[in-house]
C-alpha positions as CSV (number, residue, x, y, z in Angstrom):
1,X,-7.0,105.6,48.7
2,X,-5.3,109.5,48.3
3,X,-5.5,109.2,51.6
4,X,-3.3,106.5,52.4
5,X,-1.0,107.6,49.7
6,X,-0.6,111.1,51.0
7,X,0.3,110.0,53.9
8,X,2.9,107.3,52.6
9,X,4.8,110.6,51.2
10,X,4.4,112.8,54.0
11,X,6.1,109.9,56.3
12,X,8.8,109.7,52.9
13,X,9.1,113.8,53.2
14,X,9.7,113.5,56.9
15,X,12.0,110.7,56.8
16,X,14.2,112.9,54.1
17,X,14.2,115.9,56.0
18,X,15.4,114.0,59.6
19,X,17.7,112.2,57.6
20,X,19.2,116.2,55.9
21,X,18.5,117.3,59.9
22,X,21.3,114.5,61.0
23,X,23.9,114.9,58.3
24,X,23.9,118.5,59.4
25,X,24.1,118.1,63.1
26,X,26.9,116.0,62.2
27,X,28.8,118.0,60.1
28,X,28.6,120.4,62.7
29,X,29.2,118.3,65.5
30,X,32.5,117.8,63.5
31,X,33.7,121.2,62.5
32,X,33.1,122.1,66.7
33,X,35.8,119.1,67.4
34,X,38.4,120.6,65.2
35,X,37.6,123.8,66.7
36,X,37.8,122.9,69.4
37,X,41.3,120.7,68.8
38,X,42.8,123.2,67.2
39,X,42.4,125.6,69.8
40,X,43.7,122.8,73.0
41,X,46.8,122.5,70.7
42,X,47.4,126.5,70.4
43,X,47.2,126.2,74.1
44,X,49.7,123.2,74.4
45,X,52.1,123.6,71.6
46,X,53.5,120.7,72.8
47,X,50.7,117.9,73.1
48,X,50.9,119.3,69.1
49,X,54.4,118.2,68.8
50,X,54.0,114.1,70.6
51,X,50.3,114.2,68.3
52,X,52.6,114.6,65.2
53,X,55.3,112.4,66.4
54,X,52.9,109.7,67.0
55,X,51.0,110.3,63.3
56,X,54.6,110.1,61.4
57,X,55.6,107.0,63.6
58,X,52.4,105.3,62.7
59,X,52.9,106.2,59.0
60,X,56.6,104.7,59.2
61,X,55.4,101.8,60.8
62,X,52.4,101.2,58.2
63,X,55.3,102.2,55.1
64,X,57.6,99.3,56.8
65,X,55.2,96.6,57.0
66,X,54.0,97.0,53.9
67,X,57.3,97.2,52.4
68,X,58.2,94.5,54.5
69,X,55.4,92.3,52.8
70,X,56.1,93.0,49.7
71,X,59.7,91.7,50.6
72,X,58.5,88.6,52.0
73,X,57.1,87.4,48.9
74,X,60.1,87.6,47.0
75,X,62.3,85.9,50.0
76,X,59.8,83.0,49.9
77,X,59.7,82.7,46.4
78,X,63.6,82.8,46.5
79,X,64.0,80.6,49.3
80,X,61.7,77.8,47.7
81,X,63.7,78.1,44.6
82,X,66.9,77.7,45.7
83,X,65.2,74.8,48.3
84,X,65.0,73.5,44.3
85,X,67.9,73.7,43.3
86,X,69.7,72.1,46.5
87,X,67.4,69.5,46.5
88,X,67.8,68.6,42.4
């Protein structure tokens, strides 16, 4: 039986550790990307400036359509109320 369960947390220890092993090649597979991105954009200031562009752009768009939602729920609402009153 101590045996059995010795072995149960051995295989629980391992697990853990592979598990701490991957986070940490991760992490570092990460920080070597922005390296390495930071760097290509030193090289090519401008690739920097259309990446930016692109980033603010893609904010605006996001800012606008939301905006835009919330605008469309009060135009309906207004539209089916005057629909009301034209109608009564």
């Amino acid at each position: 039986m101590q045996r059995f369960w010795r072995g149960y947390v051995a295989r629980e220890i391992a697990g853990d550790r592979r598990e701490e092993l991957l986070l940490f090649l991760e992490a570092l597979k990460r920080e070597e990307a922005k390296t390495m991105e930071d760097e290509y954009y030193k090289l090519n200031p401008l690739e920097l400036l259309k990446k930016q562009m692109r980033e603010h752009m893609v904010r605006g768009v996001r800012v606008t359509m939301s905006l835009f939602r919330l605008c469309s729920d009060d135009t309906t609402s207004y539209r089916r109320s005057k629909r009301k009153i034209l109608i009564h």
